[in-house]
C-alpha positions in Angstrom: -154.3 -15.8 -236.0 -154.9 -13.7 -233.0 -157.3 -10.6 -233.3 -154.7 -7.7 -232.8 -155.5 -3.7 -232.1 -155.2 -1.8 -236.1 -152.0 -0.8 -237.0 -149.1 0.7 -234.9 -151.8 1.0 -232.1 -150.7 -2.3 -231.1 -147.7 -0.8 -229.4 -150.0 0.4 -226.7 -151.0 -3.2 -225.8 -147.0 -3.5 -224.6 -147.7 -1.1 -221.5 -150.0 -3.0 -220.2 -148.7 -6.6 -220.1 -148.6 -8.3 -217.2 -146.0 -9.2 -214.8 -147.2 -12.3 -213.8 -144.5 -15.2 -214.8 -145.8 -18.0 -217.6 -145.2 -21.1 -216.1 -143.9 -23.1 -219.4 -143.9 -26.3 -217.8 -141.7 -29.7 -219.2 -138.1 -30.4 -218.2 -136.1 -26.9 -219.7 -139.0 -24.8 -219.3 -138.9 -21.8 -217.1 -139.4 -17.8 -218.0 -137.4 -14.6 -218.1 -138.4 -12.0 -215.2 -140.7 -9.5 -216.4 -139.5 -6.1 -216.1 -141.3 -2.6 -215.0 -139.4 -1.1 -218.2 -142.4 -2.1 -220.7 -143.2 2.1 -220.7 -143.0 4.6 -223.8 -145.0 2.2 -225.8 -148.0 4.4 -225.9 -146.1 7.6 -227.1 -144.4 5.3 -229.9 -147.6 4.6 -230.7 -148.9 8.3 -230.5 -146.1 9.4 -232.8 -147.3 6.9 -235.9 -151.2 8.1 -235.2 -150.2 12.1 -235.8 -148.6 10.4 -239.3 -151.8 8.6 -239.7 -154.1 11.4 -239.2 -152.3 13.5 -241.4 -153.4 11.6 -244.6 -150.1 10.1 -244.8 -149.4 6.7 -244.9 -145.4 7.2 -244.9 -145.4 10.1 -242.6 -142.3 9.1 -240.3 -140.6 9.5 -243.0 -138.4 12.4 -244.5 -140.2 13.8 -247.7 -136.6 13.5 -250.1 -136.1 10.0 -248.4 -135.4 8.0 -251.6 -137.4 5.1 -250.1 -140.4 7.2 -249.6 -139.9 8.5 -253.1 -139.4 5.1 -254.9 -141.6 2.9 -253.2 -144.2 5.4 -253.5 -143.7 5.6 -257.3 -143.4 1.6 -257.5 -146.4 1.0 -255.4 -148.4 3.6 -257.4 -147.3 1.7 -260.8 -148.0 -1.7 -259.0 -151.4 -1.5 -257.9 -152.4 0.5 -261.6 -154.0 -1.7 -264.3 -153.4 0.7 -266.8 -149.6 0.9 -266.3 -147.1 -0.8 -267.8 -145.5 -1.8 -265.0 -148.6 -3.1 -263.1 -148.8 -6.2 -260.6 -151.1 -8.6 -260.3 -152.0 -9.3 -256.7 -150.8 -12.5 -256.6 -146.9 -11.3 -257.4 -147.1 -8.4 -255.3 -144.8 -10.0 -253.1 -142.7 -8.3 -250.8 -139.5 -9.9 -248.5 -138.0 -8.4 -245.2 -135.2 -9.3 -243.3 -135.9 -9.1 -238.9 -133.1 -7.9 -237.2 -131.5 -4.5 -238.3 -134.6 -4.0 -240.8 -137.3 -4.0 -238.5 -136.6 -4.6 -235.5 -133.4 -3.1 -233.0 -129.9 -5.2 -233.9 -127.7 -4.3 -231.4 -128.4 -3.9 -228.0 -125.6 -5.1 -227.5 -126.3 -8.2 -230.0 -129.4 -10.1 -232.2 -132.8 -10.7 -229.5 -131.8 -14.1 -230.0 -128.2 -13.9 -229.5 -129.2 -12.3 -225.9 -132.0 -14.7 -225.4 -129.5 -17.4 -225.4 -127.3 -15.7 -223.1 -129.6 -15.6 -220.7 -130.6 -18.4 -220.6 -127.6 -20.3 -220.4 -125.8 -18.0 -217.8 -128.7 -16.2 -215.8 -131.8 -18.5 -215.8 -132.0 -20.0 -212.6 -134.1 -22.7 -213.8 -132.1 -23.9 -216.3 -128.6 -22.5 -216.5 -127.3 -25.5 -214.1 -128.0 -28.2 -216.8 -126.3 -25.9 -219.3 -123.9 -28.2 -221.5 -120.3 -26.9 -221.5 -120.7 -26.3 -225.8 -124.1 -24.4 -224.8 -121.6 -22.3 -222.6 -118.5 -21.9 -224.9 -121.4 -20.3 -227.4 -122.8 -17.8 -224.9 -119.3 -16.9 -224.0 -117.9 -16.0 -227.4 -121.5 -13.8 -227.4 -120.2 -12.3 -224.9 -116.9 -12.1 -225.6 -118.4 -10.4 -229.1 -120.3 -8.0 -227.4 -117.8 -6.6 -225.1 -114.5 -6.5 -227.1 -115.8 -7.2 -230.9 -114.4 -10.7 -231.4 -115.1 -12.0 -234.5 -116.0 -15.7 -234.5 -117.4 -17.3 -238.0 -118.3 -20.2 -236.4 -120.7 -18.3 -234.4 -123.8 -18.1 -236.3 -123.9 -21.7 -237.0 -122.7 -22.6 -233.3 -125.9 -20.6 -231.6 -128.1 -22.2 -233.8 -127.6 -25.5 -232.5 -127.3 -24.3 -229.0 -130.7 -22.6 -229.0 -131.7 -25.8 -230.2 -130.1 -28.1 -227.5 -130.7 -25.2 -224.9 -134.7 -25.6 -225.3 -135.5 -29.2 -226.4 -138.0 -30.7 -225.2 -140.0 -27.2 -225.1 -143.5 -27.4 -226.7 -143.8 -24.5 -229.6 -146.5 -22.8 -227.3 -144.3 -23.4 -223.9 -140.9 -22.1 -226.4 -143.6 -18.5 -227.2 -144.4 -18.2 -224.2 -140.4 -18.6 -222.9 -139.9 -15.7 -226.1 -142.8 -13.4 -224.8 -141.1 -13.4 -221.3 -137.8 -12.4 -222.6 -139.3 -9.7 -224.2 -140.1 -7.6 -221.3 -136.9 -7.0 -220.0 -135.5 -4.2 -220.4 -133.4 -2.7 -223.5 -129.8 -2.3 -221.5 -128.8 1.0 -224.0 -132.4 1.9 -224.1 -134.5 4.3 -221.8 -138.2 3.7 -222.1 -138.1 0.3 -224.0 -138.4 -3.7 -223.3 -136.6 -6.0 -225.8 -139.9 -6.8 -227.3 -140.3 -2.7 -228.4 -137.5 -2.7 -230.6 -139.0 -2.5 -233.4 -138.2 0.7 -236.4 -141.6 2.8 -236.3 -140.5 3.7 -239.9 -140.2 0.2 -241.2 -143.8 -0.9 -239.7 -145.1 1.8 -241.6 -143.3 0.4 -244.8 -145.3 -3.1 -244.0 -148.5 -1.4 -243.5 -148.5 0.5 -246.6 -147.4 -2.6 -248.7 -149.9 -4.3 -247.0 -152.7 -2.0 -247.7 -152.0 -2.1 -251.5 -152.4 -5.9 -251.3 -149.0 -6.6 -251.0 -147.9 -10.2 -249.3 -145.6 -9.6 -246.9 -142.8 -12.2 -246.0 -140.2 -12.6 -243.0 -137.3 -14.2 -243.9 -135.0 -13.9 -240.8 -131.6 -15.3 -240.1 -132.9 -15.6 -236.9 -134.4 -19.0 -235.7 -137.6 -18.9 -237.0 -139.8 -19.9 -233.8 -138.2 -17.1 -232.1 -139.2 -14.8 -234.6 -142.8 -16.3 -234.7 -142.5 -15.8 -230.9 -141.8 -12.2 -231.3 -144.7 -11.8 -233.9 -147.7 -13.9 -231.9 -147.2 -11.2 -229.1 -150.0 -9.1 -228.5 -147.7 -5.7 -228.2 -146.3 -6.7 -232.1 -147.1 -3.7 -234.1 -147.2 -6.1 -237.0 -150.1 -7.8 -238.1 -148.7 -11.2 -239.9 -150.1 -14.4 -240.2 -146.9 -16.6 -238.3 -146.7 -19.1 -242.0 -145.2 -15.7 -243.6 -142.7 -16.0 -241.2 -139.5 -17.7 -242.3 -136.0 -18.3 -240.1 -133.1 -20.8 -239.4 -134.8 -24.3 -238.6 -134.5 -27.0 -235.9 -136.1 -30.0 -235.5 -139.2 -30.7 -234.2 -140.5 -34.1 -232.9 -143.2 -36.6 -231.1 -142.7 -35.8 -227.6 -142.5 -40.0 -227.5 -140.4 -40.1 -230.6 -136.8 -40.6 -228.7 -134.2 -41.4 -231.0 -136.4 -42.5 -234.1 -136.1 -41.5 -237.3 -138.9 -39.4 -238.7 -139.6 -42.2 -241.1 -139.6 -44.9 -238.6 -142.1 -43.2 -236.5 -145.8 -42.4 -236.6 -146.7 -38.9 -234.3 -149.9 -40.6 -231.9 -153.0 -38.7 -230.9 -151.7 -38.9 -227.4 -148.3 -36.9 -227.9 -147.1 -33.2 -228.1 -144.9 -31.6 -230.7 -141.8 -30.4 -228.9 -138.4 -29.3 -229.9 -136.4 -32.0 -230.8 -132.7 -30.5 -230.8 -131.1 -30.6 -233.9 -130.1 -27.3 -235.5 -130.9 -27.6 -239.6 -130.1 -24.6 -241.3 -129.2 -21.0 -240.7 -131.5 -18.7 -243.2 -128.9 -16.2 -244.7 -127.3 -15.1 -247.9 -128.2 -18.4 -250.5 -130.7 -20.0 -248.3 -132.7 -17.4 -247.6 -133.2 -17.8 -251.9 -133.8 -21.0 -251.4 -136.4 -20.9 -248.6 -138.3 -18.1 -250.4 -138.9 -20.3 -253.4 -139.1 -23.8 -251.0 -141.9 -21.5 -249.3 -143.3 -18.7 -251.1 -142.5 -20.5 -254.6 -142.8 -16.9 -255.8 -140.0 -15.1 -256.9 -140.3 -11.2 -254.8 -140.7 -8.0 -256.5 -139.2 -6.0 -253.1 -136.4 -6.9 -251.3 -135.2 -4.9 -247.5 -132.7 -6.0 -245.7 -130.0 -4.3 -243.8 -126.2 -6.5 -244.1 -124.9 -8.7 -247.0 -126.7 -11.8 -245.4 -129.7 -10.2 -247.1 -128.1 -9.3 -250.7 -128.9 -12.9 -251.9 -132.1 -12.1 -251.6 -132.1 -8.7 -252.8 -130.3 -9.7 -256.2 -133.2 -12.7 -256.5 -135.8 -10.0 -256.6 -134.2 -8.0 -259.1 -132.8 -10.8 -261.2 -134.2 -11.9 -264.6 -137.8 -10.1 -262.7 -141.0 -10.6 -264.9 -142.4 -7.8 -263.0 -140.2 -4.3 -262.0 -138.7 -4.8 -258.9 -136.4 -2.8 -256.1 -134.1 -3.6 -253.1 -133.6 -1.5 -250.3 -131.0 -1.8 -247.7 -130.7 0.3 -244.4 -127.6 2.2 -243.6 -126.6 1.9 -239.4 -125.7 5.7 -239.3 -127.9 7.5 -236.6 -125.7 7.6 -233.5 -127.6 9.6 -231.6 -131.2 7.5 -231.5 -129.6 4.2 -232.2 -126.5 2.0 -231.4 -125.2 3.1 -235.0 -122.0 2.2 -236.7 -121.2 5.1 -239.2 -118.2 2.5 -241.4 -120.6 -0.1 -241.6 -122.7 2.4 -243.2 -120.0 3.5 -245.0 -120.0 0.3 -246.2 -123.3 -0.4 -246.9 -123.7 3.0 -249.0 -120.9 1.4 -251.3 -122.5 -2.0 -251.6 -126.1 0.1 -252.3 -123.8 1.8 -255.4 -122.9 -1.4 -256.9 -125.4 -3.6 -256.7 -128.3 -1.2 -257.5 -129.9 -1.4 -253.9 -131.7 2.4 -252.4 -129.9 3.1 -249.5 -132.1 3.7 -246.5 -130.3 6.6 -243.8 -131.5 5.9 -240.9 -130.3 9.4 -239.2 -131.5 11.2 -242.7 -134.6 9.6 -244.0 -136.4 8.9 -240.9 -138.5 11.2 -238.5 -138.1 9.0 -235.1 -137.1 5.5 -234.9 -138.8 4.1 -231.4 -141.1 7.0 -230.8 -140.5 10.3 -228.3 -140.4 8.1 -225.4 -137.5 6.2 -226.4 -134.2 7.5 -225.5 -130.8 5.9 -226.6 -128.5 6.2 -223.5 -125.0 5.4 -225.6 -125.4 8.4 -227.7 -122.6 10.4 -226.3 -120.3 7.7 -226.1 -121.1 6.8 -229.7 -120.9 10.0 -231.0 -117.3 10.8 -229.1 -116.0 7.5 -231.0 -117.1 8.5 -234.5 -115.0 11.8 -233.7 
């Protein structure tokens, strides 16, 4: 694991990445173009330090949020031996969903939907041998983004496109692809890359888990190399080990292996692992339960996720629970600092009721969301709609 700055300090590394293009190397490989629009990061970061300084470990937070009330209580509970409702450190296991929960959603779609688009419409070294089902797939993304088409077929669909689009990519070359993407700019976004998205509130949420010897685990509906990726940059503000990160799975294979069956074939010392392909599985609702117990084999006592994808997961943690456990589920509904939806809050609220999730407001409960050197440039035009 690479030696990171402490903390949210990390953001600060993002200002000063380098321009310079990664050569990836092999067949597919090329890089986005980096981008001047890396800035901001160091007041994000300055934001969380006067929080951190003040003694207070959730200090971007609202003091009512019911988060910061809750998890406070749980935690405090959790980490007593003389309370009832202590955890050992081994259980203390905590499970977060990527996009919408940690990290920026829409802008104007998923990191990875984006990534895909580019790279199949826009990347010069590549977008020629794009197959026509890798460009049926970037188009309905489009299509999505600009007039709200709804295509089921679509998560499913980029999965296996991401995987066509880079086989043959080396996991390091793939990073490296990942890291590149990240430092173009945010297009609703003033003062942040793609690779800044993340909710200063939320990293704050992992830290303080973290701190009370909590294991924190990504589970992701995004692929899961991208999300590793997006946490073995130096600018993540997260400090992880990349085997608590879990996504949606391709294959990987011998560089040599062709056509051969993993079972007919023996990986040589002379070979590289590369990306063979094959889309597997897509990590939402019911398999995200089943890769937490394939991968964790521990059953979580906190659950945070942001859309019904993630309630499978939230009602695992709080089903049949030999320990006390809570889910918490972010509501979209800050139009004014983020590319927020106020029904699908609506909706989320109402799902929160019912199932017995805490609501997280993101224009309520939370002090900043990027930093002060973030602005949101759709704010007017969001706001105007929700009229």
């Amino acid at each position: 694991m690479k030696k990171r700055l402490p903390g949210l300090l990390c953001l600060i590394a993002m200002a000063a990445l380098a321009a310079t293009l990664v050569a990836c190397g092999g067949n597919a490989a090329s890089t986005a173009p980096a981008s001047s629009s890396v800035a901001s990061a160091a007041e994000s970061a300055s934001a969380s330090q006067q929080g951190e300084n003040a003694g207070d470990p959730l200090s971007l937070w609202a003091d009512d949020a019911p988060l910061k009330q809750q998890l406070t209580a749980f935690v405090k509970a959790a980490t007593d031996e003389s309370s009832p409702d202590f955890i050992p450190v081994e259980d203390r296991i905590a499970t977060f969903d990527f996009d919408g929960t940690l990290f920026c959603e829409t802008d104007p779609n998923y990191f990875d939907y984006t990534m895909l688009v580019y790279r199949v419409t826009e990347d010069a070294t590549y977008k020629d041998k794009a197959s026509d089902f890798e460009k049926s797939v970037a188009a309905k993304i489009v299509d999505q983004n600009e007039n709200g088409t709804k295509y089921e077929e679509l998560p499913v669909e980029h999965g296996q496109a991401v995987a066509s689009a880079f086989a043959g990519l080396t996991v390091d070359e793939f990073y490296a692809y990942v890291h590149e993407f990240m430092k173009q700019p945010m297009p609703s976004y003033e003062g942040m890359a793609r690779g800044g998205g993340y909710y200063l509130p939320m990293v704050q949420v992992v830290e303080y888990l973290q701190a009370n010897d909590f294991s924190v685990y990504i589970v992701s509906g995004t692929d899961r190399l991208i999300v590793r990726g997006i946490f073995s940059d130096e600018s993540c503000p997260i400090d992880l080990p990349l085997n608590q990160v879990i996504g949606s799975d391709e294959t990987l294979v011998g560089s040599a292996q062709g056509d051969a069956d993993g079972l007919d074939y023996t990986f040589t010392q002379d070979e590289k692992l590369v990306l063979g392909g094959e889309f597997t599985l897509k990590d939402l609702k019911q398999n995200k339960v089943y890769l937490i117990q394939r991968e964790i084999a521990k059953q979580p006592v906190l659950s945070f996720g942001n859309s019904s994808g993630d309630f499978a997961m939230d009602n695992y943690a709080l089903s049949n629970s030999k320990h006390p456990a809570a889910a918490f589920q972010l509501c979209c509904d800050d139009l004014t600092r983020e590319n927020g939806s106020e029904s699908k809050a609506d909706a989320m609220r109402e799902d929160c009721q019912k199932n017995g999730y805490v609501p997280v407001s993101m224009a309520n409960d939370w002090k900043t969301i990027y930093g002060d050197g973030v602005t949101y440039l759709g704010a007017e035009e969001e706001l105007a709609k929700a009229a």
